[in-house]
C-alpha positions in Angstrom: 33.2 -31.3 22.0 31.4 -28.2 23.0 32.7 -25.4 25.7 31.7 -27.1 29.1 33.6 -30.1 27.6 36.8 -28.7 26.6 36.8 -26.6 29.6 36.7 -29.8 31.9 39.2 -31.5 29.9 41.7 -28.8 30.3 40.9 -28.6 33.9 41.7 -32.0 34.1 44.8 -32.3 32.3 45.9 -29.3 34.6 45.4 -31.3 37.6 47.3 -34.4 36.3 50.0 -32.1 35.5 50.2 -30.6 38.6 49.5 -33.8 40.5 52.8 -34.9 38.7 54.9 -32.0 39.9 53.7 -32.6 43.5 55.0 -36.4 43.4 58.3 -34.7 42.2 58.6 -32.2 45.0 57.6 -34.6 47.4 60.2 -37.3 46.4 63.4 -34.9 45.2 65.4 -32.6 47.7 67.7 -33.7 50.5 65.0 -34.3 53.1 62.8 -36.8 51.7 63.7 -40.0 53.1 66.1 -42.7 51.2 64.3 -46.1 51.3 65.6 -49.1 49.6 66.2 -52.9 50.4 69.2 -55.7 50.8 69.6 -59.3 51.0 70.6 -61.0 54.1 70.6 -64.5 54.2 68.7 -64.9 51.4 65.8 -62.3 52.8 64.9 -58.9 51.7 65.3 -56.3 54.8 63.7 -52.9 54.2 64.4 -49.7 55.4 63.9 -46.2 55.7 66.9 -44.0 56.6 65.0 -40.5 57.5 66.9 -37.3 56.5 63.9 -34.5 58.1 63.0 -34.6 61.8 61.1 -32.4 64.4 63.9 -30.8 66.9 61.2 -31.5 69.9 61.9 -35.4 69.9 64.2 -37.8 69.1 64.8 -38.9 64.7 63.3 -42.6 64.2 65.3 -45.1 61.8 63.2 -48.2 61.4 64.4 -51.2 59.4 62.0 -53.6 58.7 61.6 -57.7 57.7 64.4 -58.4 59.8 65.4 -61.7 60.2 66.1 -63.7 64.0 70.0 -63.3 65.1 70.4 -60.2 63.4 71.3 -57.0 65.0 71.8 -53.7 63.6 73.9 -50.5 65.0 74.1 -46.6 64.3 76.9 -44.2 64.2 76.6 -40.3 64.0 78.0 -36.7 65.0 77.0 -33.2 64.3 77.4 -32.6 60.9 80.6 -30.4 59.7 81.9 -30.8 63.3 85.6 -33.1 63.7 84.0 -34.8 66.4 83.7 -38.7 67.0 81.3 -41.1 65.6 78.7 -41.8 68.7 77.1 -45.1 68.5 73.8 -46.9 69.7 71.9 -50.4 69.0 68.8 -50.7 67.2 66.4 -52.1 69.4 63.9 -55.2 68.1 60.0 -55.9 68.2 59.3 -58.7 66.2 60.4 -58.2 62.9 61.4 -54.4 63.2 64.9 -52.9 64.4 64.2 -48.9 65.7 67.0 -47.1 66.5 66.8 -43.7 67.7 68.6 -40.3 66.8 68.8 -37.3 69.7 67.1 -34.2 68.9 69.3 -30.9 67.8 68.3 -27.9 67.8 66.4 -26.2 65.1 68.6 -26.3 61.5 71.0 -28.3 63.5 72.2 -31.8 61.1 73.4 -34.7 61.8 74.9 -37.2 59.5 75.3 -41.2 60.6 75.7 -44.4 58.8 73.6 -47.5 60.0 75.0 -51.3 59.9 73.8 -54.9 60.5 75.7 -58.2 61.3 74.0 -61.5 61.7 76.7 -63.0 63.8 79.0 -63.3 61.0 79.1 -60.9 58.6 78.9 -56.6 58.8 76.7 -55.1 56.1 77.0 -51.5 56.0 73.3 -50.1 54.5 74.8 -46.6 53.5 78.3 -46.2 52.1 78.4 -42.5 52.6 77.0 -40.6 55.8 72.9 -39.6 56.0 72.5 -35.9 56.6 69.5 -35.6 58.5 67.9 -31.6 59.2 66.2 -31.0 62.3 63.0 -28.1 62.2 60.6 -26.9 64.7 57.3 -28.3 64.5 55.3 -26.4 62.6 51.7 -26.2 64.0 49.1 -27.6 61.4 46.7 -25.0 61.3 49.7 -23.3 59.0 51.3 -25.9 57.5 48.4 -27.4 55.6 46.7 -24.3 54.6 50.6 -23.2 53.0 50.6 -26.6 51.3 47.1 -26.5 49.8 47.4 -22.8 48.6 50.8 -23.7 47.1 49.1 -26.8 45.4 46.3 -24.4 43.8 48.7 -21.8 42.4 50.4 -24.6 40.8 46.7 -25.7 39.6 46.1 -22.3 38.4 49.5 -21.9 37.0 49.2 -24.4 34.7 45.5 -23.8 33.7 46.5 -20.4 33.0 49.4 -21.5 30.5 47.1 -23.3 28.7 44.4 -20.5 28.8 47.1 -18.4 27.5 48.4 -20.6 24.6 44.9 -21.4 23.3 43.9 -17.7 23.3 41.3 -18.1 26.0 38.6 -15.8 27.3 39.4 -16.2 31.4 43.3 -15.5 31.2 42.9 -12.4 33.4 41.1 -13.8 36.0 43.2 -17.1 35.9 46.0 -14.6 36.2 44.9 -12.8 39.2 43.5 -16.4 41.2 47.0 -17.5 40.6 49.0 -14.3 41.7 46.6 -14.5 44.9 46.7 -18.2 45.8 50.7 -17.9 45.6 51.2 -14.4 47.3 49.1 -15.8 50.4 51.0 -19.6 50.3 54.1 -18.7 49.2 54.8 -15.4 50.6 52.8 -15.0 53.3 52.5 -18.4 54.9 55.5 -19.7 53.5 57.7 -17.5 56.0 55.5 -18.1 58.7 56.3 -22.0 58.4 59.8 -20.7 58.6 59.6 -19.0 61.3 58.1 -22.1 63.0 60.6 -24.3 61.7 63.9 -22.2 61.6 63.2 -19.2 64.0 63.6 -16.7 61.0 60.9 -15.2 58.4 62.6 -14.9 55.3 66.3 -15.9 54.2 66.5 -15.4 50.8 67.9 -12.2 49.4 69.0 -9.9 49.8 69.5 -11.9 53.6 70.9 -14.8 52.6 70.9 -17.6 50.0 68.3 -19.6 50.8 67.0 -20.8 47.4 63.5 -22.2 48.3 62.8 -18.6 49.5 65.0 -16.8 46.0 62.9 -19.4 43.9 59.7 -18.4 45.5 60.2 -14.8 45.3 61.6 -15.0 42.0 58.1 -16.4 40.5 56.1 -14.3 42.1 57.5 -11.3 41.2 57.3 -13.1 37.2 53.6 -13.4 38.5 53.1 -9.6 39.2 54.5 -8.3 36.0 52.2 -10.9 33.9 49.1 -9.5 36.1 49.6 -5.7 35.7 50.3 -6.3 32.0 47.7 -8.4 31.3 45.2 -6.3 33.5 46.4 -3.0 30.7 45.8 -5.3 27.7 44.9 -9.2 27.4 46.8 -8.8 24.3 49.8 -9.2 26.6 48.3 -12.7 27.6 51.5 -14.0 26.6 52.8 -13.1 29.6 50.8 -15.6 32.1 53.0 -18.5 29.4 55.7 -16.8 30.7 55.5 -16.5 34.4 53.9 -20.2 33.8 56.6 -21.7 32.9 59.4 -19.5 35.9 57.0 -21.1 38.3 57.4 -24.3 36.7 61.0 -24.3 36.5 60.4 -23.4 40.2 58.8 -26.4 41.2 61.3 -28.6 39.5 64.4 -27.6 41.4 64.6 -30.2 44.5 62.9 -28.6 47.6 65.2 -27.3 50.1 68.0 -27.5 48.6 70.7 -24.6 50.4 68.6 -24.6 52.8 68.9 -23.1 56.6 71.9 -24.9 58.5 73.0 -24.5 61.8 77.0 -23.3 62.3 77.9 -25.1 65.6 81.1 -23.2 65.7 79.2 -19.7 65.8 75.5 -20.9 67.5 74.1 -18.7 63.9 72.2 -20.3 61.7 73.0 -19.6 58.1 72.4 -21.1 54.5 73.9 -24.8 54.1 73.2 -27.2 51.2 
């Protein structure tokens, strides 16, 4: 296998591996949606119980393969607030029951539990309330180029581990596309999305406890340090393995998680789970 070769093959593996992680992120975290299936009358109904909405229209909760004669209802109140349980109907079009969830403001949660009854029995779908997290729409023109510059440091990351551990001639450059791609994603862009979505740049520390911001900031300061030393000496190429692997452990804890939470009591938004 000559150079070109193995250089392609690593490239390759790096993108499978990253490929992996972004799968992980994207199903992990407590706003990805919780989708699953039960029988009724000897039918499957599936549905998709949302827990991430835009504050600028109302949450929708779809339930699908519904069979004739069955009806569905929702309950829900502000989260953390000793308020009663609202209700409302799903509404049906053909096989689909949609049922609707107002609007809060910006970091403000709800949490409801959804049920269906075919005339004689109640099923309940969840046995323990949704929290759903509403954001401000974040404009795309941001959002995507955060998420594709995120995706590449990633890329890089990983392609400069291995570059690393196999003694490699482009380590230092690998090292500085890497510290780039992430400085402009994750800590330029990434509190700009904020900003959009929760009305404040930055609230990890020393502000708060936000750990999608800590986690960020904590790999790429592990990404400076492994750039200036490696820029004095590739001899300390050892250090791109290490920021590698922070910025991997990174991407494995659930996406925000103790995230920004509105305090109905106070009107402030602080960190929540």
């Amino acid at each position: 296998m000559n150079k070109r070769t193995k250089s392609v093959a690593w490239w390759v593996l790096a993108l499978l591996f990253t490929l992996s992680l972004a799968v992980y992120q994207r199903i992990t975290g407590p706003t990805y949606p919780i989708r699953g299936s039960l029988e009724i009358n000897g039918s499957e109904v599936k549905y998709r119980l949302t827990r991430s909405s835009d504050s600028d229209k109302p949450a929708e909760i779809i339930i699908k393969e519904v069979g004739e004669g069955i009806t569905g209802q929702i309950s829900y109140k502000r989260f953390k607030v000793d308020e009663p349980y609202q209700t409302a109907a799903f509404t049906r079009t053909d096989d689909r029951l949609t049922a609707y969830l107002p609007p809060e403001p910006a970091a403000g949660k709800l949490e409801y539990m959804v049920s269906l009854n075919d005339g004689e029995n109640t099923y309940e779908i969840n046995e323990d309330p949704i929290v759903i997290r509403f954001k401000g729409p974040v404009p795309a023109y941001v959002l995507l180029p955060h998420i594709a510059l995120m995706f590449l440091a990633m890329l890089f990351s990983t392609r400069t581990g291995i570059e690393a551990l196999r003694k490699g001639e482009q380590v230092k450059v690998y090292t500085g596309l890497t510290l780039i791609f992430f400085m402009i994603g994750g800590m330029l862009l990434g509190p700009i999305v904020q900003k959009f979505a929760f009305d404040a740049y930055w609230t990890g520390w020393p502000f708060g406890q936000d750990l999608t911001d800590n986690k960020t900031l904590v790999a790429f300061i592990a990404w400076i340090i492994a750039y200036l030393r490696i820029r004095k000496s590739t001899k300390n190429s050892w250090w791109a393995i290490v920021a590698a692997v922070v910025l991997l452990a990174v991407y494995l804890i659930p996406h925000s998680m103790f995230g920004s939470e509105l305090d109905y009591s106070t009107g402030q938004v602080t960190t929540g789970e």
